[in-house]
Structure formats: structure tokens, C-alpha cells
N, C-alpha and C positions, 0 to 999 in steps of 0.2 A: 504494500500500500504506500502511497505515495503522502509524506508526512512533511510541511511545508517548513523550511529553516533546516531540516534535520539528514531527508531521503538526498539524495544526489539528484545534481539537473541531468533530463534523458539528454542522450548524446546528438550534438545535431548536425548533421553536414552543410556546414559552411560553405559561402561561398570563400574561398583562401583572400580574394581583395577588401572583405567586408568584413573579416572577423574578429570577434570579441565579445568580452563583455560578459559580467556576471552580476548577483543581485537574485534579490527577495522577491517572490509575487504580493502583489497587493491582496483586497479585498474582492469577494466576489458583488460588491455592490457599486453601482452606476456612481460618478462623482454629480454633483448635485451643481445647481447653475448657483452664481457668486464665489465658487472658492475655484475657479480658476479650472477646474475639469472642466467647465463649460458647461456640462449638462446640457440636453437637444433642448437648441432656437423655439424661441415659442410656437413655431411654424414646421418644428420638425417631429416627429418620435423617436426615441429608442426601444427597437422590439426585443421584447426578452427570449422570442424563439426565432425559428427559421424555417419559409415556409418554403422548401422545395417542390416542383410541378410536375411532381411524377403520383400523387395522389396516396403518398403512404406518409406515416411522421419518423420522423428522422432527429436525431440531437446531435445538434453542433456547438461543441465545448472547449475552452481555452485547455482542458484534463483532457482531453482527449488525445491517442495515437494516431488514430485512423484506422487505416487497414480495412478489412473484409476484403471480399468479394464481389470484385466488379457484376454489374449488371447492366443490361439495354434499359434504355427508358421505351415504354410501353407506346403503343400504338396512339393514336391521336393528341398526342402533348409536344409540346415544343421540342426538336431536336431529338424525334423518335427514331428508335435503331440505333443511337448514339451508346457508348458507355459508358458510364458514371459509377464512379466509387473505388475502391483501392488503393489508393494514395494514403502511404505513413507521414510520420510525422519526420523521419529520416529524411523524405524528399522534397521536401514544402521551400528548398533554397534554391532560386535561376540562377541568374545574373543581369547584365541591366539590359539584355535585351527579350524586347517584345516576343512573348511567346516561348520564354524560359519557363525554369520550375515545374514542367509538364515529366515527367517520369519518361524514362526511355527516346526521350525527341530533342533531335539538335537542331533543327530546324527550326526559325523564328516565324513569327504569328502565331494566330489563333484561330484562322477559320477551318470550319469544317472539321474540326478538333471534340474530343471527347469531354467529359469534367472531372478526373482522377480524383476533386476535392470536394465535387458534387459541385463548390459556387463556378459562377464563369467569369469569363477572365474581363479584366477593366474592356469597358467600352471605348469604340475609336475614336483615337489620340486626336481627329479634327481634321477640317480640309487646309491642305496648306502646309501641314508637318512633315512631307516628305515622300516616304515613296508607300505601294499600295498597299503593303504588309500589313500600319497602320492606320486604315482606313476601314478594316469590315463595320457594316453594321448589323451584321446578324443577331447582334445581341441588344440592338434597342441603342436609344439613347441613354446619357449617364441617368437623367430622371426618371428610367424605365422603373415601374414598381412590381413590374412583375418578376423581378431577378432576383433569385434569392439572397435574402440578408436587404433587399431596399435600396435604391436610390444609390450611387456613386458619391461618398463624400471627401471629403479631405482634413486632412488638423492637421496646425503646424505647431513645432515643436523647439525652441531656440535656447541652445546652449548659453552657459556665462560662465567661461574660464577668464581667469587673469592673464593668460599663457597665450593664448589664440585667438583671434576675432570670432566675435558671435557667428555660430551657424544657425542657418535655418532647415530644419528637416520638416518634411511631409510626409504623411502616410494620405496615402490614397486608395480607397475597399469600397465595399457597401457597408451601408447604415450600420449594421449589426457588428461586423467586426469594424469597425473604426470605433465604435463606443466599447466591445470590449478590450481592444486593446490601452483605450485609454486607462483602464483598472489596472494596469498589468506594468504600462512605461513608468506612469507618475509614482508608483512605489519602486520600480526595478531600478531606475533612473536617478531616481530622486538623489542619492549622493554626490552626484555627479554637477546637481544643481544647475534648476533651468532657470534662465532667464526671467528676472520677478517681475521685472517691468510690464511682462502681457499678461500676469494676474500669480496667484497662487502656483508656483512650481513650471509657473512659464507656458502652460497648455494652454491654447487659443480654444472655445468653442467649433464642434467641425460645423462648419456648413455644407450644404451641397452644392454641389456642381449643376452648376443646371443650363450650362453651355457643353458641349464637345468640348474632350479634355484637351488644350492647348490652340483651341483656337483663340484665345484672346489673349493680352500678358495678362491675364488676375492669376490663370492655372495654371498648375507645372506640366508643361511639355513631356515628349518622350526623349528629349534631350537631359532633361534634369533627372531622369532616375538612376539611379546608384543597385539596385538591388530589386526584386520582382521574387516574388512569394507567392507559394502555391497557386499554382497553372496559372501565371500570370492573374490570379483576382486579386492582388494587392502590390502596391508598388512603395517604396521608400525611394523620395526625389530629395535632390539639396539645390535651394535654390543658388544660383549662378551657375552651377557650375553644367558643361556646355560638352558633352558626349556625342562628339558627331558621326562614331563606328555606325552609330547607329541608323542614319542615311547613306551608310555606304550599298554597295552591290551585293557584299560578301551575306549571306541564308545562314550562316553560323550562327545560335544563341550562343557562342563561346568566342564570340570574336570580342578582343582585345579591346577595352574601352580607352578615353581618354584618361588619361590621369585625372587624378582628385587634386583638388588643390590644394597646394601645401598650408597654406593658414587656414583649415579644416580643424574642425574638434576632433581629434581621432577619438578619443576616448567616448566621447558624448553619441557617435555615427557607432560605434561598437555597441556599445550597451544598447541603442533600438535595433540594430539589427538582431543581435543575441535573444532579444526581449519576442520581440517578430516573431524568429523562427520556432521559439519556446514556447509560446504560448498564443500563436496566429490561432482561433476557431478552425477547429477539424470535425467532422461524422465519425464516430464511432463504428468501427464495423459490426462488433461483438455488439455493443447494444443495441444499435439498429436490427441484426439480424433477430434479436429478441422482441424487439419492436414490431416487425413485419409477420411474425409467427404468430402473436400474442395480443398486440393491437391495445394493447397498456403502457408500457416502459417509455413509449415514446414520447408522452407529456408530462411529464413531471420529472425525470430524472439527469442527476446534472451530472456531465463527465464520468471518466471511469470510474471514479471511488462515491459516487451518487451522493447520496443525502450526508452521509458522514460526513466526508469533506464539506457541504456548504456549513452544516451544524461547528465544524472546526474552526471554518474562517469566525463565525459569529463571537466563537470564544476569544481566537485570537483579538477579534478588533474590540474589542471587552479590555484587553488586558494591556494591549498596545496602540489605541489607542487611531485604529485604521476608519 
């Protein structure tokens, strides 16, 4: 069983240009609006589950491996005959190109592609970003609500060392895993100390995207991503900095990015990556397959270690104060 401060973090394959980074999981509960979580825009929600369009319930948990047993999605649903499911928590790390993170595929984009993580992968980066790779819109726009997990949003996230100029990171997902992640950086990170200026522990509120990601300057491009997380549906960008591999010719997810820039937080770009890969919302195989048998487990149970575990966070933030 997995015991938090105590058990070891599971082992996670790195991308080797993004690696690091260690730290505590927070609390299993949402940060709340005024203390700098942000807490969803009066305009937004945060869903506490995830509805995937294959008509069965499924849990998608920051505790979770993954794994199971891939399956087709069923006749008359979006993306039928397609595969979905089997993706561990080993494989949820690309690199910065589009259409990374996908298990077994070197090949960049995402059309016509399976969901190994069940969610799909960020919507197209906009007209005008470069070449057609990305451009699909098979998957809707970013304000599509019918994607699992809601809407395309973004949070940014800014360093404050004495040492290096402030960076600014983004995470860019749906609704659901950009608000669970934000339970998981603001404690994993927190020593590391973010930027107090844009509130409590430096976490901006996410908003949505409600343009194509990079057609306008407000949103980070597919220029500005550093790292891409399971099957491409989550991206880590920094702003300035200016990845042009990625308009090149070369079909390689493994083609050689630009450098990062040397007045970069390494430490601070470590710790959410590490944070990302460790606890990015995953499906459960083993519980889902309980779920689809049983047609119970599938609402109310949180992660692999279920009710314990949330009953353990409660004690922790009792005692320390989460």
C-alpha cells in the first residue's frame, strides 16, 4: 500500500532533458479561490469525475498506474474501432514534440491515433503555427465539452529564485487534470517557492482556452512546450522560450529540441515535471475492469488504495495543516 511521506515515489521514465525533482503530494482536496490555487473562474467548474464516451464509468486518479487491457471503443461513439486503454504510469513521458508520450510510436501527431490514457490529446495548436501535423481537428475545439476531463485549460506557474530570472511555466490539459494537478504542484513544489506576487504560492487561477491553442500571443504555442505527457493530452510550455525542431521536416517525436535557456529555473522546471509525470490522472485498469463487471466501483472509488487513502489524507491535513 502506498503510505504518503513514508512508501517510495513509483519509478518514472523520464524524459533524460527534463529530469528531476522530488517532494510530498498534497491534499486530495481542490484549492479554494483567494488563496492563490485559484479555485474555477466563477464561469468555470471543476468536475470531480470523468466522463468518458464509451458508455461505461471509469476512475481517473492522481493513485493510479494504469495499465489493463486495451479495448475498441464500441460501435456508434466517437472514434469507434479505435483502442483505448493500457497505458502505465511508466509511459505517460514524450518529449516536446507533438504526438509524443503515445506508447510504442515515434512518429509525431495525433490523428487517427488510438487513447492508451483513455483522455485525447490537446487540440490543434491553430492556423498559422506551422506545418499540418499540428493542425487536426478531429478532436473539436479547445472548448469542446465533450472531451473527457472538459474544456482545454491552462495555469501558469512562476518561479522566485534569487539565483535565476523568474520563469514562467504552463501546464496545458482539460479541466479535470489541470485542477488536479494543481493539488499535487502547490504542495510538491512549494519549497522550491513560487513567485508570491500572483497570489499564494504563485498559482495563477487556470482559465480556459477558448481560442485555438497559439493562434493568438495570450496562449502558449507548440513552440513553447518543453515536455508532453500522456498521449500528448497534457503539455508543460515555458514561456519565451522558442523550439523551432518542431516546424522542421524531420516525423521524429525524438528529434532534438532547441536548447532551454540558460537563465531557466532548472530546479523549479524539475520539480513540475517530476510532479506531472507522478501524479498526471491515469484509469485504472484493475479497477475499471471491476467497474465494467460489477457496474459499482466505478462511482465512488478513489485511486488504487480507494477510501483509505482519501480517509488518510483527511488525517494528515488535521495534523499538518494541508
Amino acid at each position: 500500500m502506498f503510505v504518503p511521506y513514508i512508501t517510495p515515489r513509483r519509478v518514472s521514465k523520464l524524459n533524460p532533458r527534463a529530469r528531476g525533482g522530488s517532494g510530498k503530494h498534497g491534499s486530495d482536496s481542490r484549492p479554494g479561490k483567494g488563496d492563490g490555487g485559484g479555485g474555477p473562474p466563477d464561469n468555470t467548474t471543476s468536475p470531480d469525475s470523468v466522463n468518458f464516451p464509451d458508455g461505461r464509468p471509469r476512475i481517473a486518479s492522481p493513485f493510479s498506474s494504469g495499465g489493463g487491457s486495451a479495448s475498441a471503443i464500441p460501435e456508434g461513439l466517437p472514434f469507434a474501432g479505435r483502442q483505448q486503454g493500457g497505458g502505465t504510469r511508466q509511459q505517460v513521458y514524450g518529449t516536446s514534440v507533438y504526438g509524443s508520450g503515445y506508447p510504442n510510436i515515434s512518429e509525431r501527431g495525433v490523428e487517427g491515433r488510438g487513447f492508451p490514457f483513455y483522455f485525447w490529446p490537446i487540440s490543434s495548436w491553430g492556423v498559422g503555427t506551422g506545418l499540418a501535423y499540428l493542425h487536426t481537428q478531429e478532436y473539436g475545439n479547445p472548448e469542446n465539452t465533450s472531451r473527457p476531463g472538459g474544456p482545454i485549460f491552462q495555469a501558469a506557474f512562476v518561479s522566485d529564485s534569487d539565483t535565476v530570472a523568474n520563469s514562467t511555466f504552463r501546464i496545458v490539459a482539460d479541466n479535470f487534470t489541470v485542477y488536479s494537478l494543481l493539488v499535487d504542484l502547490r504542495m510538491f513544489c512549494y519549497p522550491l517557492q513560487y513567485n508570491e506576487s500572483l497570489g499564494s504560492f504563485g498559482i495563477t487561477a487556470p482559465v480556459p482556452i477558448i481560442l485555438p491553442l497559439g493562434s493568438t500571443g495570450l496562449d502558449p504555442g507548440p513552440q513553447n512546450v518543453i515536455q508532453y505527457y500522456r498521449a500528448s493530452s497534457v503539455a508543460l510550455t515555458l514561456d519565451g522560450y522558442n523550439n523551432t525542431a518542431v516546424f522542421s521536416d524531420d516525423g521524429d517525436v525524438n528529434l532534438l529540441p532547441a536548447p532551454l535557456p540558460q537563465c531557466m529555473d532548472d530546479k523549479f522546471k524539475d520539480c513540475l515535471n517530476r510532479t506531472i509525470g507522478d501524479w498526471v490522472p491515469l484509469v485504472d485498469g484493475y479497477l475499471n475492469a471491476i467497474a465494467n463487471d460489477n457496474g459499482v466501483l466505478g462511482a465512488g472509488t478513489t485511486g488504487r488504495s480507494g477510501v483509505g487513502i482519501g480517509l488518510m489524507w483527511v488525517v494528515l491535513g488535521i495534523l499538518f495543516g494541508f
